[in-house]
C-alpha positions as a Python dict, from the first residue, in 0.01 Angstrom:
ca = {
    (1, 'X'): (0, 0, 0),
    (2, 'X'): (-35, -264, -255),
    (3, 'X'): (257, -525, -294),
    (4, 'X'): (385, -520, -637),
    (5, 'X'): (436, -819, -862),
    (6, 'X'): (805, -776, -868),
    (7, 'X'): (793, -745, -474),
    (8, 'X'): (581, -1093, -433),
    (9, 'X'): (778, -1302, -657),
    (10, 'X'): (1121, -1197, -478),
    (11, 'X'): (1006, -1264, -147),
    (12, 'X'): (870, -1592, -276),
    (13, 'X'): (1268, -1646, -454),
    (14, 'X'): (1424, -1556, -102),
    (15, 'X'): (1185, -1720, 139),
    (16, 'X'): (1103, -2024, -45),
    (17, 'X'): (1304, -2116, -376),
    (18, 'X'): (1597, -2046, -171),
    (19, 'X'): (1578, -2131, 156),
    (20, 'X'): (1351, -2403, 116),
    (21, 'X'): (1419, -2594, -283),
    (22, 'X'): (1753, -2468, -311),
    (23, 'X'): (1885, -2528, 25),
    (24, 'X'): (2108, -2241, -49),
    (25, 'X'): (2379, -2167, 197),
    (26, 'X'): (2351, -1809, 465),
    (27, 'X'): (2644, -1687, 270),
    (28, 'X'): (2450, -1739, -109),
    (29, 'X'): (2128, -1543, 12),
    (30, 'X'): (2365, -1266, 156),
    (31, 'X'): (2486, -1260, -192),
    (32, 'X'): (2201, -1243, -419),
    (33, 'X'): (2051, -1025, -178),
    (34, 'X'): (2341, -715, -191),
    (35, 'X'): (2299, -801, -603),
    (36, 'X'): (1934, -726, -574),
    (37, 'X'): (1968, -429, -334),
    (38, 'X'): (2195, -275, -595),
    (39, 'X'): (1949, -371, -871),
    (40, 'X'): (1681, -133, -620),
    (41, 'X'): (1910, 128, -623),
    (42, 'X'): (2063, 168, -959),
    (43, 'X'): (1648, 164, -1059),
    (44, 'X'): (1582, 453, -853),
    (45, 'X'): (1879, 612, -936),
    (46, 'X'): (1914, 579, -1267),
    (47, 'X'): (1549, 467, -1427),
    (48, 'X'): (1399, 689, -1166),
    (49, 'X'): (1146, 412, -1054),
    (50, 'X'): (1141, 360, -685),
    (51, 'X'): (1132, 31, -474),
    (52, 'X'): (816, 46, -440),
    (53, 'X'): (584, 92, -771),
    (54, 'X'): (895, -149, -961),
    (55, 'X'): (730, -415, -1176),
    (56, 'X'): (816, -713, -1395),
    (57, 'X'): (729, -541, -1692),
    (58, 'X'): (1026, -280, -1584),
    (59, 'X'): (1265, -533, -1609),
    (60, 'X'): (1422, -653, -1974),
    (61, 'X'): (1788, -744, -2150),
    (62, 'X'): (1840, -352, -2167),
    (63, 'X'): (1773, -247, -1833),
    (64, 'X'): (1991, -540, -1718),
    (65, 'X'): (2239, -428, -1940),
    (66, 'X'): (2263, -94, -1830),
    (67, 'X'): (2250, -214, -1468),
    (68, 'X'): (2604, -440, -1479),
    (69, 'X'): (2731, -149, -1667),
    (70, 'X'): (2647, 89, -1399),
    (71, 'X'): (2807, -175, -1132),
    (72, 'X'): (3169, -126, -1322),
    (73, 'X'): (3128, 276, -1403),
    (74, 'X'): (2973, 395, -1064),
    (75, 'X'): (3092, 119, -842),
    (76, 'X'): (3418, 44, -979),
    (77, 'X'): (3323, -357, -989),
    (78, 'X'): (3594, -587, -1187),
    (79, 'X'): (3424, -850, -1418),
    (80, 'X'): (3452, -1102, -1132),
    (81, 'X'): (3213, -913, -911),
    (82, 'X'): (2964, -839, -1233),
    (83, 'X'): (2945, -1208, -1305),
    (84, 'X'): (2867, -1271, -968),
    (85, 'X'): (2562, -1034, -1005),
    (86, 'X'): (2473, -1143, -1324),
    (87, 'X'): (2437, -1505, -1170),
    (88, 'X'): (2226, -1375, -914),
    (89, 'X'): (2054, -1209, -1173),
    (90, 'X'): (2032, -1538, -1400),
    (91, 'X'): (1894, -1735, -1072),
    (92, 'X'): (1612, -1507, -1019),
    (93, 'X'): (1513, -1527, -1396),
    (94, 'X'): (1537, -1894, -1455),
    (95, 'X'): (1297, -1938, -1174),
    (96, 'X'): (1053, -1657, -1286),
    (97, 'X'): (1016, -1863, -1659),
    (98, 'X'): (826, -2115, -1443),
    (99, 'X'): (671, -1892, -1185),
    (100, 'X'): (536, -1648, -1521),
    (101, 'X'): (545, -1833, -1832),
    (102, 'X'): (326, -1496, -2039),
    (103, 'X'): (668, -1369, -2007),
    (104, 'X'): (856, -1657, -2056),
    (105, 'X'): (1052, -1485, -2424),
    (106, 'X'): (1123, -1173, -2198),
    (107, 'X'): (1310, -1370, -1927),
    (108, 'X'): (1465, -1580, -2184),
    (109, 'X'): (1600, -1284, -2328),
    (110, 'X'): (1770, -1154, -1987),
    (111, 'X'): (1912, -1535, -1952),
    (112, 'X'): (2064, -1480, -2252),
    (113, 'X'): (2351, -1224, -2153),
    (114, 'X'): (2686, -1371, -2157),
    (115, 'X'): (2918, -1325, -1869),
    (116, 'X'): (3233, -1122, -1921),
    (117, 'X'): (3574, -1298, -1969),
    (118, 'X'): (3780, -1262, -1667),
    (119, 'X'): (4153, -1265, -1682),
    (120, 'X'): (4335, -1482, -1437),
    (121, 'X'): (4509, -1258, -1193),
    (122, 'X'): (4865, -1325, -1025),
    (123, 'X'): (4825, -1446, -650),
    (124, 'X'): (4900, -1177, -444),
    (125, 'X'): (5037, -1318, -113),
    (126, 'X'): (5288, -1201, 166),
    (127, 'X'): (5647, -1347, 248),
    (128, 'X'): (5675, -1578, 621),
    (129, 'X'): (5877, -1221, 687),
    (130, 'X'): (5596, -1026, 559),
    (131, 'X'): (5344, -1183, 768),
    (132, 'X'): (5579, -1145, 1047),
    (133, 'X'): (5616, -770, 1070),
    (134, 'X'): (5243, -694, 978),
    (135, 'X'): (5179, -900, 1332),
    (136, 'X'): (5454, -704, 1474),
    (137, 'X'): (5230, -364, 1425),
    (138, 'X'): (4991, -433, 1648),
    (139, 'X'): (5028, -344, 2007),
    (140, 'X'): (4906, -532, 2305),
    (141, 'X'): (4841, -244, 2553),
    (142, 'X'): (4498, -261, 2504),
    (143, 'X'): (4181, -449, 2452),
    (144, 'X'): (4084, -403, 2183),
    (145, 'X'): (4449, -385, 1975),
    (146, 'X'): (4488, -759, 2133),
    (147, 'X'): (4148, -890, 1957),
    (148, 'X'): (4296, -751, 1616),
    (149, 'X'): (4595, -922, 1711),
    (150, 'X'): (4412, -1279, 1752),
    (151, 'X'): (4158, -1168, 1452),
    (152, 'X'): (4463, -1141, 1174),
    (153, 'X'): (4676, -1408, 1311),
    (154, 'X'): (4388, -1655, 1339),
    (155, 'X'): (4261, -1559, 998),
    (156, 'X'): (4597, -1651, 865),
    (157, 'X'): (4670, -1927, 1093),
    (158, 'X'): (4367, -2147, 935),
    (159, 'X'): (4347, -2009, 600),
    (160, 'X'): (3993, -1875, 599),
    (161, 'X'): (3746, -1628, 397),
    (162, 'X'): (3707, -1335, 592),
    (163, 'X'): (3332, -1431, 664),
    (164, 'X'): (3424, -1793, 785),
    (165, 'X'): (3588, -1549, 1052),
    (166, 'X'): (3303, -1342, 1085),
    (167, 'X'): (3035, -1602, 1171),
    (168, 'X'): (3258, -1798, 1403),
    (169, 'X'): (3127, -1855, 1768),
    (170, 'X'): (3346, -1994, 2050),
    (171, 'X'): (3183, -2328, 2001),
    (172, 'X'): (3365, -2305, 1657),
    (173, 'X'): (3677, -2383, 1829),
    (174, 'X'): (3833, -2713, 2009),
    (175, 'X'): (4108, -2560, 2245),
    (176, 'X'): (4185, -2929, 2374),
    (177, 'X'): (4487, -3081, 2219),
    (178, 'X'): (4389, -3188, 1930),
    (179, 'X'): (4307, -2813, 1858),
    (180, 'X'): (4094, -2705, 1601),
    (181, 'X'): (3874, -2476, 1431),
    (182, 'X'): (3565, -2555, 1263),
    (183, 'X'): (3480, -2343, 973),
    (184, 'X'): (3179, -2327, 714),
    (185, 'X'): (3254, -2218, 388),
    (186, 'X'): (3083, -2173, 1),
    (187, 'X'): (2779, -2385, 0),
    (188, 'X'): (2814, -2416, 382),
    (189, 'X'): (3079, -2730, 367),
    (190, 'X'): (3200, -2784, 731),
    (191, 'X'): (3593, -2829, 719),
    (192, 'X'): (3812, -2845, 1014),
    (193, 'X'): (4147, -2693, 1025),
    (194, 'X'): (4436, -2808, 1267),
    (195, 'X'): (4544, -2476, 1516),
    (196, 'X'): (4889, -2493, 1602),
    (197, 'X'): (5006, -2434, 1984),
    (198, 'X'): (5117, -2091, 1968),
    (199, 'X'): (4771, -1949, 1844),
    (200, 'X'): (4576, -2161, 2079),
    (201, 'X'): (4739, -1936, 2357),
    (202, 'X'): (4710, -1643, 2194),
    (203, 'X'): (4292, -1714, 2176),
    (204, 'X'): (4302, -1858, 2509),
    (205, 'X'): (4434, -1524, 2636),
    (206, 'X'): (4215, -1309, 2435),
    (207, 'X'): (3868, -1574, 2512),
    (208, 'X'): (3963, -1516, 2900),
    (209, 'X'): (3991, -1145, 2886),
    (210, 'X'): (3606, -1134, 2707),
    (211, 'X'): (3462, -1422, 2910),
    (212, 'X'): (3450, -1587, 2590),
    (213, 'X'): (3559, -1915, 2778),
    (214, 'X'): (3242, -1927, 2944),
    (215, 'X'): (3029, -2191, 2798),
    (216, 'X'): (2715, -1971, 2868),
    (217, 'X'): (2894, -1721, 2571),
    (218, 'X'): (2950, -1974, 2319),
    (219, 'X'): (2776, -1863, 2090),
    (220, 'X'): (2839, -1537, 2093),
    (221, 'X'): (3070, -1374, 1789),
    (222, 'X'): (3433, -1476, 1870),
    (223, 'X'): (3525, -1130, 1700),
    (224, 'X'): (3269, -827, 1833),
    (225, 'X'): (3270, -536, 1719),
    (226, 'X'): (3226, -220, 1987),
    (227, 'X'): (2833, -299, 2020),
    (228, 'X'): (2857, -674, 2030),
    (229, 'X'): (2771, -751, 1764),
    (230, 'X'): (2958, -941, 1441),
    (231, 'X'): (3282, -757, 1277),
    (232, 'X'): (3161, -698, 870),
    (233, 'X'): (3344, -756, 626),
    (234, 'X'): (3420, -394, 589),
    (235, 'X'): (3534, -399, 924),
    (236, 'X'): (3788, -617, 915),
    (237, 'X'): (3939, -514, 563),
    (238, 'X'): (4008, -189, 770),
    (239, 'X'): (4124, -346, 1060),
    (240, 'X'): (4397, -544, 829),
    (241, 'X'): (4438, -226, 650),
    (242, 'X'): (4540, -43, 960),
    (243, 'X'): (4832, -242, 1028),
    (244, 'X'): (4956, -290, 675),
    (245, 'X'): (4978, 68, 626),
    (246, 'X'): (5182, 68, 892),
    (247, 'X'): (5415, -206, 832),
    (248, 'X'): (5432, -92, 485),
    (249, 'X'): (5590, 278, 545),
    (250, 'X'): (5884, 111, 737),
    (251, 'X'): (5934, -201, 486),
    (252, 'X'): (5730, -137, 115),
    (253, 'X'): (5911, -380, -7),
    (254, 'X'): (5759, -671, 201),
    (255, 'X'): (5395, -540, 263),
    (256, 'X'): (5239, -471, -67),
    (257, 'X'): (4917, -363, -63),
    (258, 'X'): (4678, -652, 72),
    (259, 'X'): (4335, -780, 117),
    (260, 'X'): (4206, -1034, 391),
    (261, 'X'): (4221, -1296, 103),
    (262, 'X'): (4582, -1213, 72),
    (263, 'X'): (4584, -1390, 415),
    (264, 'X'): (4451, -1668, 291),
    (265, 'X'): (4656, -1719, 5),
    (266, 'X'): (4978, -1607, 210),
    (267, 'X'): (4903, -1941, 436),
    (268, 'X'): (4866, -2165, 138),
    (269, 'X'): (5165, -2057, -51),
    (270, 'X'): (5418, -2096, 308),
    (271, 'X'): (5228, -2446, 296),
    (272, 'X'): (5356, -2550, -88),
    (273, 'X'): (5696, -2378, 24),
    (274, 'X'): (5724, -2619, 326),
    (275, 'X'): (5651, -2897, 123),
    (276, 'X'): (5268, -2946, 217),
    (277, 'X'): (5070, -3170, -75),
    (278, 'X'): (4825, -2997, -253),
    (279, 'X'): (4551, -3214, -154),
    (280, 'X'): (4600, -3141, 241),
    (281, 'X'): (4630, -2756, 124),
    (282, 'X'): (4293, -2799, -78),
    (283, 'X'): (4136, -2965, 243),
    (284, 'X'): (4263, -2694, 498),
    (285, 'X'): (4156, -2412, 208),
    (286, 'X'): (3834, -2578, 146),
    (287, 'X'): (3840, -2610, -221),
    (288, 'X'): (3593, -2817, -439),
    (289, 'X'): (3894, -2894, -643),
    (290, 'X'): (4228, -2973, -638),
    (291, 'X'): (4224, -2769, -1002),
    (292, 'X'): (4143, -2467, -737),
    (293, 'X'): (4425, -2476, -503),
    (294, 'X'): (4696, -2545, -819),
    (295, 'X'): (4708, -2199, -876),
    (296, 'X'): (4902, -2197, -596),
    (297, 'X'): (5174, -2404, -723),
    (298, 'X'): (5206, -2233, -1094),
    (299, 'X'): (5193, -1918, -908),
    (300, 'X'): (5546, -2033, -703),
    (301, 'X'): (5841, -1948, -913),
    (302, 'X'): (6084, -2013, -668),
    (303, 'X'): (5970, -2397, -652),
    (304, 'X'): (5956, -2405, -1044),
    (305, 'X'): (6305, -2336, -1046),
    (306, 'X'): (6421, -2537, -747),
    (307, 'X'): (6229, -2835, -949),
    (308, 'X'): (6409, -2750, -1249),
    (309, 'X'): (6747, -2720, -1104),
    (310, 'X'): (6641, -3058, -903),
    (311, 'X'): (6563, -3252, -1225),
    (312, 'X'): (6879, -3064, -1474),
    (313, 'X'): (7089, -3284, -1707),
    (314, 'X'): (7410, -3132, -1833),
    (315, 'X'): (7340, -3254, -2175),
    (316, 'X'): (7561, -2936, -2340),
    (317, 'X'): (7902, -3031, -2455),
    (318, 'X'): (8206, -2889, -2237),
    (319, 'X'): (8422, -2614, -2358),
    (320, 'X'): (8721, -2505, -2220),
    (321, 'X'): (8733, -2149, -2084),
    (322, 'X'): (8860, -2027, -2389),
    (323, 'X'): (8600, -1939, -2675),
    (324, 'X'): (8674, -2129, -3031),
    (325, 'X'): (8738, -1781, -3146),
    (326, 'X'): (8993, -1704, -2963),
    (327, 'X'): (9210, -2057, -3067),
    (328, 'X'): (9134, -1946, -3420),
    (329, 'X'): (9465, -1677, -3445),
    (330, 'X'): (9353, -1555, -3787),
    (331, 'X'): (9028, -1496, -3683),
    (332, 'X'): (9175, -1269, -3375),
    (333, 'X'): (9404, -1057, -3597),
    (334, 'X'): (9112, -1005, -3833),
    (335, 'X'): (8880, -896, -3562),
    (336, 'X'): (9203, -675, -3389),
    (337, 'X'): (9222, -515, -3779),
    (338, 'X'): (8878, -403, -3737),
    (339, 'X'): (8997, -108, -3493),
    (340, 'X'): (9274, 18, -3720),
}
């Protein structure tokens, strides 16, 4: 079978623009790569034009078009997650105007569709309570219970993206005092994150029971699935899941429904609460930008008003309990002659 021109200059995008120009991080090329995947599949399914006879020539500004349309109709995706293939999308075509310059007008064209504006959503986080009786769910009678138990309180614990938890290896971890965990996040920047004492025995505990202590298994997953291999990111969204459901049919009003980001942003709101600066937050988050992590802070009403209250002056004039109406005895026969 003959490789199509569509098929060589991917390859050549993944293998060598990539990898090798870009220096683009394992969890970048996982991204682009599910975009492109769904760009194979809304093709055959849609423009009827299989993986394997696609060309250049079958992709323009319309098909493109009706591809990040198809994302939000078919696969439910919010504007966040069509950007995110549209960027993918703009990658690939900014490097094809100097790989193919004949079609230089055509790419141009597909570089040329805006992203969609995104509104900025509340941050959705559990209460110190909240987090509390979600761990309380999950039994301890049996092996595999107890690694959910470590997965969901470590993911908390350190504040990470569900696939800094996925890739992590016992070598990822420094169970010496002082503990830590070493975690590689967007553009694979290394960041380590203080573990306090209690979770260090929890994953001592759990790294015992799966020989996990045993330097010969460091780098194995910390977190296997039933075959060994890494938990997805599927996998643990319905391993959180699990549990919330059923903390949140004995106590709705503290479980709302949650993601393993809500994790995340659970830890670095109980940090601002306890009086944590926002740059230490940003550095145990892993944010670029300090402008990130502020969300954090205009998202905490309770601290607005305890700085308010903090920072009040009384500048209103005192009154006496009694209103100036009802000194003013004309004024309160009047009003009493309204009822006759």
């Amino acid at each position: 079978m003959q490789t199509t021109d569509f098929a060589k200059y991917l390859t050549k995008f993944f293998s060598e623009y990539l990898t090798g120009e870009r220096g683009a991080s394992t969890n970048t090329i996982r991204s682009y790569s599910n975009t492109f995947t769904h760009l194979l599949t809304f093709m055959d399914e849609k423009e009827h034009i299989k993986a394997d006879t696609l060309l250049l020539d079958h992709l323009n500004r319309n098909v493109i078009l009706r591809f990040l349309d198809w994302l939000q109709t078919s696969k439910q995706s919010g504007n966040a997650t069509r950007n995110q293939r549209l960027a993918a999308l703009h990658s690939f075509f900014k490097y094809m105007q100097y790989e193919d310059v004949k079609r230089m007008s055509q790419w141009q064209e597909i570089l040329s569709i805006k992203v969609k504006r995104q509104e900025r959503r509340s941050v959705n986080y559990l209460t110190v309570d909240g987090v509390k009786f979600l761990l309380e769910q999950i039994p301890t009678d049996n092996r595999t219970a107890r690694r959910n138990l470590a997965l969901i309180a470590l993911m908390y614990d350190c504040g990470a993206r569900v696939q800094e938890i996925i890739d992590l290896s016992p070598s990822s971890l420094r169970i010496d005092k002082p503990s830590c965990i070493t975690l590689y996040g967007k553009g694979n920047k290394k960041r380590i994150v203080p573990l306090q004492d209690e979770q260090v025995a929890l994953l001592k505990e759990y790294m015992k029971e799966n020989s996990l202590d045993n330097p010969a298994n460091n780098q194995r997953p910390l977190f296997a699935n039933n075959r060994g291999g890494r938990l997805t990111n599927a996998g643990i969204t319905y391993i959180l899941n699990m549990y919330a459901d059923m903390a949140r049919k004995l106590k709705p009003e503290i479980i709302p429904k949650i993601s393993p980001h809500t994790l995340r942003h659970s830890k670095a709101m109980h940090l601002l609460q306890a009086g944590v600066n926002l740059v230490y937050i940003r550095d145990i988050l892993g944010h670029v930008s300090i402008q990130t992590t502020e969300i954090y802070a205009r998202a905490d009403s309770k601290q607005k008003r305890q700085a308010l209250e903090a920072a009040y002056i009384n500048v209103l004039p005192k009154t006496d309990n009694q209103g100036l109406w009802e000194k003013d005895a004309q004024l309160k026969t009047w009003l009493k002659n309204l009822s006759k």
